[in-house]
Each structure stands twice: as structure tokens, then as C-alpha cells.
FIVO-975931 format. One record per atom (N, C-alpha, C): residue in one letter; atom name; x, y, z; chain. Coordinates in nm, 3 decimals. Each point is the difference from the previous one (the first is absolute). Last residue first. Layout:
// residues N
+----+----+---------+---------+---------+----+
: aa : at :       x :       y :       z : ch :
+----+----+---------+---------+---------+----+
:  A : CA :       X :       Y :       Z :  A :
...
+----+----+---------+---------+---------+----+
//
This chain:
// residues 91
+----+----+---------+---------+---------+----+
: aa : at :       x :       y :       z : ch :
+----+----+---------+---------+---------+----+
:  X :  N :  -0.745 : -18.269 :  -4.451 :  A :
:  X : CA :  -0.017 :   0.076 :   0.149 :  A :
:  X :  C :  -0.166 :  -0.014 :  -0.015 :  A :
:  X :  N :   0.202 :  -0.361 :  -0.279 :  A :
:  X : CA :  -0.034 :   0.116 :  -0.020 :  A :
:  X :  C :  -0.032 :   0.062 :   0.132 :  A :
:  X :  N :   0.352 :  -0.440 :  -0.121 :  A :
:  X : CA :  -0.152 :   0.034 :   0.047 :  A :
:  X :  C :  -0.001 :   0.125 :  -0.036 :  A :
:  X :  N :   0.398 :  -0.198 :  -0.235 :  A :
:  X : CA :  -0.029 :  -0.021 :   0.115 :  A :
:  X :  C :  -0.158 :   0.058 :   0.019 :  A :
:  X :  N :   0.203 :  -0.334 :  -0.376 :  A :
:  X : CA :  -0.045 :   0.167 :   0.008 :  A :
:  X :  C :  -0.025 :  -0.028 :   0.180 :  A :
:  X :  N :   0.241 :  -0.447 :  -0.118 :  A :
:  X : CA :  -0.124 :   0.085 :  -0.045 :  A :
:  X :  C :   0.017 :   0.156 :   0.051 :  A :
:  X :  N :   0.451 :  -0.286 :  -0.191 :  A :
:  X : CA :  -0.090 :   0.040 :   0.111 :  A :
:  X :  C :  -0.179 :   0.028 :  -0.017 :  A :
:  X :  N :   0.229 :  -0.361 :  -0.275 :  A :
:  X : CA :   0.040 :   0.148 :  -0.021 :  A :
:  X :  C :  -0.079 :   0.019 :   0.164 :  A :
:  X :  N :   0.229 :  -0.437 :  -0.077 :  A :
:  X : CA :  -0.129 :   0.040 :  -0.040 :  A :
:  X :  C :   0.027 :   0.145 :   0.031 :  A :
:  X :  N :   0.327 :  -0.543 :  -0.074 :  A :
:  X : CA :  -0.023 :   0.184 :   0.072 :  A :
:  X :  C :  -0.171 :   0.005 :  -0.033 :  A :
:  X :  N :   0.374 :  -0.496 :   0.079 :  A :
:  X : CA :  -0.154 :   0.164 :  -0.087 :  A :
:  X :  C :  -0.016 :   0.074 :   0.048 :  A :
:  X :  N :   0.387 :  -0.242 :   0.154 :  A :
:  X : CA :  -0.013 :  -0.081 :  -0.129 :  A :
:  X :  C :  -0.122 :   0.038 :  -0.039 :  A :
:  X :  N :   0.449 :   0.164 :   0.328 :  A :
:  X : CA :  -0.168 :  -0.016 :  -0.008 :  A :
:  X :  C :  -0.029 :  -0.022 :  -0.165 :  A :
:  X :  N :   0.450 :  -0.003 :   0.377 :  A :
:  X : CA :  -0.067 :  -0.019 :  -0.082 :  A :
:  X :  C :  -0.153 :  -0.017 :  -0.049 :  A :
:  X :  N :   0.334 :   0.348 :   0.356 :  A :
:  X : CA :  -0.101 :  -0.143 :  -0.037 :  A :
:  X :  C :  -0.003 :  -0.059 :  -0.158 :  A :
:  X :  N :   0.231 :   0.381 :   0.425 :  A :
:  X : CA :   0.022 :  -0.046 :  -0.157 :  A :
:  X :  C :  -0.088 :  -0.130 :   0.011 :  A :
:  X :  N :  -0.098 :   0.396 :   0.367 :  A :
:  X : CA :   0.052 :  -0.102 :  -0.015 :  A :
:  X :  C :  -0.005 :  -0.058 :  -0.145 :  A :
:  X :  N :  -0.045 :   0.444 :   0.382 :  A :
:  X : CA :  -0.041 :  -0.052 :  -0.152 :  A :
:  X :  C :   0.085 :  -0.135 :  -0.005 :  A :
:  X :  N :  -0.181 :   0.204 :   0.481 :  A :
:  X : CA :   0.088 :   0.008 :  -0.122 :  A :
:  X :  C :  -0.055 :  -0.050 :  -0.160 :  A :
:  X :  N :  -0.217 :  -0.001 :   0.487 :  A :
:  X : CA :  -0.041 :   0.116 :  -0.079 :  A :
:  X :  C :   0.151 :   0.038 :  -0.140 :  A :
:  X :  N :  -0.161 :  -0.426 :   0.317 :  A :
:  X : CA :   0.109 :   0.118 :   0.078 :  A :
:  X :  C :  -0.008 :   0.111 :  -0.086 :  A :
:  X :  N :  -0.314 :  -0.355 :  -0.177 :  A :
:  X : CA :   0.009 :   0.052 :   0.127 :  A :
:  X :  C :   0.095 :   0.134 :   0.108 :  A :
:  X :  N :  -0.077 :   0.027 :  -0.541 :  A :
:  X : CA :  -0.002 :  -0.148 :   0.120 :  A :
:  X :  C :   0.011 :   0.050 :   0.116 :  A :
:  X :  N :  -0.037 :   0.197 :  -0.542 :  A :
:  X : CA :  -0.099 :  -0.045 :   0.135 :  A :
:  X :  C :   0.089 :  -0.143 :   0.076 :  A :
:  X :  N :   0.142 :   0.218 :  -0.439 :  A :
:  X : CA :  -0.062 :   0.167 :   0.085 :  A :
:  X :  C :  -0.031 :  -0.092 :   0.140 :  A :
:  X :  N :   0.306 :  -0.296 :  -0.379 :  A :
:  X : CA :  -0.154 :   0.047 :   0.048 :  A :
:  X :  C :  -0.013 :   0.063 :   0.078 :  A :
:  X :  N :   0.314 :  -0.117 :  -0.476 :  A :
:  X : CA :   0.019 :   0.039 :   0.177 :  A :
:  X :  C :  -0.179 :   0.015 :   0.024 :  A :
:  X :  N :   0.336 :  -0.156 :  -0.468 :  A :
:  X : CA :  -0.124 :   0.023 :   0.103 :  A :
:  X :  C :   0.015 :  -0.001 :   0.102 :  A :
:  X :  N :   0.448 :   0.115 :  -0.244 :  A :
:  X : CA :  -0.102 :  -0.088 :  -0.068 :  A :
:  X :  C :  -0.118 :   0.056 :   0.051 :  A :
:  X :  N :   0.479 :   0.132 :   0.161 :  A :
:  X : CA :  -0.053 :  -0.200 :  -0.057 :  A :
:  X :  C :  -0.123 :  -0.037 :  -0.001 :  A :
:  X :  N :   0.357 :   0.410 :  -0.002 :  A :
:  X : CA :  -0.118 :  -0.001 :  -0.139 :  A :
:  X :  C :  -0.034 :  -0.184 :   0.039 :  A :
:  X :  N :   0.497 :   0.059 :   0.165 :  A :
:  X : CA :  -0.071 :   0.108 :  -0.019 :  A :
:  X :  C :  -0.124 :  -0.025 :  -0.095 :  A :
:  X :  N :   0.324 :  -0.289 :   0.270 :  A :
:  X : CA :  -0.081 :  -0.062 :  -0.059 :  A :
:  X :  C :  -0.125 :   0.183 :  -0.042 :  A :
:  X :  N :   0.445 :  -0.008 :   0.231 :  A :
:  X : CA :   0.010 :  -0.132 :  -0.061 :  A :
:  X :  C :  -0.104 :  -0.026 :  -0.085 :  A :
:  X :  N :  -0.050 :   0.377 :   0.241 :  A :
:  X : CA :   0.131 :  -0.008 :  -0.023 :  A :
:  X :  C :   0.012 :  -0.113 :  -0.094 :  A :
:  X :  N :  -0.318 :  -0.009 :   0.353 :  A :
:  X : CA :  -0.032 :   0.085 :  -0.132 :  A :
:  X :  C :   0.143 :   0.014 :  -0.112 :  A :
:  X :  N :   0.104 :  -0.260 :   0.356 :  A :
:  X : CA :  -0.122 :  -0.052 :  -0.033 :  A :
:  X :  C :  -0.033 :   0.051 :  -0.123 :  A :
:  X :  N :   0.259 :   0.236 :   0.334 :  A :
:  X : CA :   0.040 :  -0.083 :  -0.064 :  A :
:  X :  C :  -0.076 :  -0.094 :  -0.093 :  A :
:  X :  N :  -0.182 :   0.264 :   0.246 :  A :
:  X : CA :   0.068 :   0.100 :  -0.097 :  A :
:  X :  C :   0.115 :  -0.116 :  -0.067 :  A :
:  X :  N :  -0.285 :  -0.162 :   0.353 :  A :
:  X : CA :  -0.117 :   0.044 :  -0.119 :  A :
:  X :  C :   0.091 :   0.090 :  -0.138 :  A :
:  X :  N :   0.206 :  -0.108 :   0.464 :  A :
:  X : CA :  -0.047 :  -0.158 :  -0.111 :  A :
:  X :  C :  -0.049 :   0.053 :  -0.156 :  A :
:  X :  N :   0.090 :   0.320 :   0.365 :  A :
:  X : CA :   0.134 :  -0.051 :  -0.062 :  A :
:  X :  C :   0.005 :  -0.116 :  -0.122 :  A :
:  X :  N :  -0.418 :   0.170 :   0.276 :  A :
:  X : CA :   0.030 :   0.117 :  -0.161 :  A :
:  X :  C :   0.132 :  -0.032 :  -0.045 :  A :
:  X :  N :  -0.313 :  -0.191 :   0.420 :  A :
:  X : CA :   0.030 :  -0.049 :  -0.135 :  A :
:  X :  C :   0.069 :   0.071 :  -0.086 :  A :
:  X :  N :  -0.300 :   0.303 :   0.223 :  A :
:  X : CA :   0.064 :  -0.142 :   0.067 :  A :
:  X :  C :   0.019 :  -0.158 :  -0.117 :  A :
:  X :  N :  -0.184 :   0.555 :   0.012 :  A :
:  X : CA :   0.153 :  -0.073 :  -0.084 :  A :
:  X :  C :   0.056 :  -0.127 :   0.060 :  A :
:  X :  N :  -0.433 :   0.283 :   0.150 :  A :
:  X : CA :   0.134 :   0.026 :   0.048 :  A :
:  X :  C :   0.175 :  -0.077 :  -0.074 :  A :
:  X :  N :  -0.460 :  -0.148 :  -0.204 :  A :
:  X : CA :  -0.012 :   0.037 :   0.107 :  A :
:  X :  C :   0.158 :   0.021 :   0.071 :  A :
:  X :  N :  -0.106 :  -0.031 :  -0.503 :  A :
:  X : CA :   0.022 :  -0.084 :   0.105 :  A :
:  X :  C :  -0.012 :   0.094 :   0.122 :  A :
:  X :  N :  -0.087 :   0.215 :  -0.416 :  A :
:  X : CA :  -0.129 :  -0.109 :   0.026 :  A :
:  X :  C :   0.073 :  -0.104 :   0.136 :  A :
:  X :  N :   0.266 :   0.334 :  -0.226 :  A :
:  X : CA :  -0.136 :   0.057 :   0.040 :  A :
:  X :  C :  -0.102 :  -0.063 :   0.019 :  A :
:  X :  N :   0.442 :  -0.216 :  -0.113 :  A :
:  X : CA :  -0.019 :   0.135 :   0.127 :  A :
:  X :  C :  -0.138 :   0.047 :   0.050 :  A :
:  X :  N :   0.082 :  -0.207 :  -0.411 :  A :
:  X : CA :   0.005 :  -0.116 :   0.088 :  A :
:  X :  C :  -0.033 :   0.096 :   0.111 :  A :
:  X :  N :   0.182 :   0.241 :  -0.366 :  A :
:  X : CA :  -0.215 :  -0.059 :   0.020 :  A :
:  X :  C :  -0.049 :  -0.104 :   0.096 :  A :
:  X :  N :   0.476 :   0.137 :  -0.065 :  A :
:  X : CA :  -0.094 :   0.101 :   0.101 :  A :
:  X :  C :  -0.135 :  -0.025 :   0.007 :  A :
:  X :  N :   0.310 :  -0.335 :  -0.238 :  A :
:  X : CA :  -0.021 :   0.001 :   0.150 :  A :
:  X :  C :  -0.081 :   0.183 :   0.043 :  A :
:  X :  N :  -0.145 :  -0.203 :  -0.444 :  A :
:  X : CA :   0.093 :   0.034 :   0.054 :  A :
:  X :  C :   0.013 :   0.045 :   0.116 :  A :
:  X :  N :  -0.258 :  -0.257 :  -0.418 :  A :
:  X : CA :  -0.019 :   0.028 :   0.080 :  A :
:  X :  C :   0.099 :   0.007 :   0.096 :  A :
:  X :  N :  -0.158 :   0.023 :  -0.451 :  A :
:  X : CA :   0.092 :   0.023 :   0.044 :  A :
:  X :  C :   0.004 :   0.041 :   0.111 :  A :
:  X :  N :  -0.365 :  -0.258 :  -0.238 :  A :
:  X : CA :   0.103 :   0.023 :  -0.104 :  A :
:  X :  C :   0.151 :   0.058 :   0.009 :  A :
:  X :  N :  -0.491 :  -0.279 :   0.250 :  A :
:  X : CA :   0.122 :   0.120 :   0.006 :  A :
:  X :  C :   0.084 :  -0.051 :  -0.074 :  A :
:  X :  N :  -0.541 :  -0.044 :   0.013 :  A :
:  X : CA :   0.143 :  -0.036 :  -0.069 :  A :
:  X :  C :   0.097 :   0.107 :   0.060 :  A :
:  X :  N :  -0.441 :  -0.072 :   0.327 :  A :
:  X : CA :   0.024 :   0.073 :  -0.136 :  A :
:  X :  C :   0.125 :  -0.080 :  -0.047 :  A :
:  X :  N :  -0.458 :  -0.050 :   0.381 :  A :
:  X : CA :   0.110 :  -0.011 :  -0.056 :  A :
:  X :  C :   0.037 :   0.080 :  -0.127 :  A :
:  X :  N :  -0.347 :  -0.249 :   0.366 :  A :
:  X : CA :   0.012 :   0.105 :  -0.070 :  A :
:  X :  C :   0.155 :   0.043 :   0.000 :  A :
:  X :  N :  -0.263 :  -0.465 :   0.126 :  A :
:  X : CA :   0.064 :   0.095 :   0.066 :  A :
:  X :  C :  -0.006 :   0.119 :  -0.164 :  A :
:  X :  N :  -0.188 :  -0.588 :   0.144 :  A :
:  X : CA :   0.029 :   0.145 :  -0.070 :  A :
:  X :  C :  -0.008 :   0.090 :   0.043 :  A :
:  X :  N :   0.152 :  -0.562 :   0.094 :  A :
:  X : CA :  -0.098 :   0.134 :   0.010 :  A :
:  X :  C :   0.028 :   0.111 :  -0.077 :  A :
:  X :  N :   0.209 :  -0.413 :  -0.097 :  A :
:  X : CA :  -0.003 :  -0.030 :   0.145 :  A :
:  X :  C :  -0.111 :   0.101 :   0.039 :  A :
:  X :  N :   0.154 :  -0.004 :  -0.446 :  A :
:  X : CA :  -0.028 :  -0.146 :   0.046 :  A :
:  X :  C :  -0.023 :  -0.032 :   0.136 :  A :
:  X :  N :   0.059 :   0.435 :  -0.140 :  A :
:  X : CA :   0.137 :  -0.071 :  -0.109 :  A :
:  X :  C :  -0.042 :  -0.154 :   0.044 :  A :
:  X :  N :  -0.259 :   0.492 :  -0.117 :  A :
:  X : CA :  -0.004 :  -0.153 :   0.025 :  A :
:  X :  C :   0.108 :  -0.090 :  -0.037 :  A :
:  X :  N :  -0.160 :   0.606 :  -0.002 :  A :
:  X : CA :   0.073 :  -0.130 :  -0.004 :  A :
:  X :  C :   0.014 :  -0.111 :   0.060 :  A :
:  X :  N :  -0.189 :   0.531 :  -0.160 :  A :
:  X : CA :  -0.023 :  -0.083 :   0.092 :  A :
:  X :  C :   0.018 :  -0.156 :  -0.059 :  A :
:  X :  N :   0.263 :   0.525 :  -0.068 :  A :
:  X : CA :  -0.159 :  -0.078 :  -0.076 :  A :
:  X :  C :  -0.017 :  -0.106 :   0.148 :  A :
:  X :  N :   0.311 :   0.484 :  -0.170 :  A :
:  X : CA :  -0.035 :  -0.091 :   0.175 :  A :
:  X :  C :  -0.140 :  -0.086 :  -0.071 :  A :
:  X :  N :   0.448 :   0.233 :  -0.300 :  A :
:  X : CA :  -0.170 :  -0.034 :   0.046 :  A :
:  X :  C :   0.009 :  -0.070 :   0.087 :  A :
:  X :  N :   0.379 :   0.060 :  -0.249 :  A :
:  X : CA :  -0.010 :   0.013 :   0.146 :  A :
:  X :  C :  -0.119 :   0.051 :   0.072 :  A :
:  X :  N :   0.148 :  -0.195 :  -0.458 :  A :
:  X : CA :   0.013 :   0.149 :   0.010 :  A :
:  X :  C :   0.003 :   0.026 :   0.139 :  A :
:  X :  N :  -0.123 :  -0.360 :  -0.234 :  A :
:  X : CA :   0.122 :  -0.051 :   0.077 :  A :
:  X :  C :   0.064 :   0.132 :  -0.027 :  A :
:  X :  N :  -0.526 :  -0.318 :  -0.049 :  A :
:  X : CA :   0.081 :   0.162 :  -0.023 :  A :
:  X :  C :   0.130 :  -0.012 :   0.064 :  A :
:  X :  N :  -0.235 :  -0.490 :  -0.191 :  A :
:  X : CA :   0.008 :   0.106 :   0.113 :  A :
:  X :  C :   0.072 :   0.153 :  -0.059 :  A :
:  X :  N :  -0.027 :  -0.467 :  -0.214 :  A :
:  X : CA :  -0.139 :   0.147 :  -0.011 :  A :
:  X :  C :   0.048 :   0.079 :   0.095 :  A :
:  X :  N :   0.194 :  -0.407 :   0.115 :  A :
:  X : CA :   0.058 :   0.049 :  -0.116 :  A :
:  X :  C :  -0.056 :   0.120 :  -0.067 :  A :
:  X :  N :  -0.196 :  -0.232 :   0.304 :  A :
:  X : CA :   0.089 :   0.122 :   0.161 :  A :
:  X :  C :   0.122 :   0.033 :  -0.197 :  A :
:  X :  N :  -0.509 :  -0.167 :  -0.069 :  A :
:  X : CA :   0.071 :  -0.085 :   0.009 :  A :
:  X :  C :   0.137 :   0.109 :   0.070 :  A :
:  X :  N :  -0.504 :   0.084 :   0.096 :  A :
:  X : CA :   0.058 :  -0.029 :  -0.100 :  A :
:  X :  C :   0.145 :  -0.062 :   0.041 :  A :
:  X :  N :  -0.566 :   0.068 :   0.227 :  A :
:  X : CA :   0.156 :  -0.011 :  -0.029 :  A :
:  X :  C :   0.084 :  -0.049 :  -0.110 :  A :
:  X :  N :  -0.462 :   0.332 :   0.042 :  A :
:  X : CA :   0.024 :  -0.180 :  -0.028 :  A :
:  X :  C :   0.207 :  -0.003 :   0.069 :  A :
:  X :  N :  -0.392 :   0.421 :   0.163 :  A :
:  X : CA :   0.108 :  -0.053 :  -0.151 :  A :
:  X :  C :   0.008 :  -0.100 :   0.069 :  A :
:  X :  N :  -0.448 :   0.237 :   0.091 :  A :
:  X : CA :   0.128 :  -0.039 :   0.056 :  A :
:  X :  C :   0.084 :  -0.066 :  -0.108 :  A :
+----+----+---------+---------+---------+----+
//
């Protein structure tokens, strides 16, 4: 198992690694340009999407986001160590 490293080491290609921002850890990637259709395809029926385009708009590429929460969106975080994914299992 990998050691955690410092979220400055981190990949910021838009690898999905696994991330600790001080509160728990979630799986995640760097977004570098992240744009309201990409928003689209992950918000459920576009609720929210006047805020969110405005929002994106203002603040295009903000950074780390995490794949996991409850309502099944992505959400911007700060996270302070990463770790590479592990290999998934063998059939």
C-alpha cells in the first residue's frame, strides 16, 4: 500500500487518485477545465444549473473536486495527501 504524500506531489492531469483533505477520504481528480456541460453530466436533471453556470463562469478550472458524496455530485475541495489508486482485483 502507498504512503501518503504531500496534495503538492499530486497528479493534476485529471487522474482519479485517492484524497485526504482533513476531514475523510474520497476519490478524486485535478480539474483543470472544468465546464458547465461537464457539470451537466454529473448534476442530476441540472438542478441548480443557473447558479452553477454562473459560478463556472466566474471561476473556470477550480482545482480539486471529489467523485463521492452523498447526493452523487462532484464537489470542489481542498485536499492536503493524495495516494495513487490501487490496481483493481483480478476476475
Amino acid at each position: 500500500m502507498s504512503e501518503w504524500q504531500d496534495i503538492k506531489t499530486a497528479p493534476m492531469d485529471g487522474t482519479d487518485i485517492i484524497l485526504f483533505d482533513g476531514f475523510g477520504v474520497s476519490v478524486g481528480a485535478y480539474d483543470a477545465d472544468y465546464s458547465f456541460e461537464d457539470f451537466l453530466t454529473i448534476c442530476d436533471k441540472g438542478e441548480g444549473k443557473e447558479e452553477w453556470l454562473e459560478y463556472l463562469q466566474d471561476n473556470p478550472g477550480q482545482g480539486w473536486m471529489t467523485h463521492e458524496t452523498i447526493s452523487g455530485d462532484s464537489v470542489f475541495f481542498e485536499p492536503t495527501h493524495w495516494q495513487p489508486l490501487p490496481s483493481p482485483p483480478k476476475p
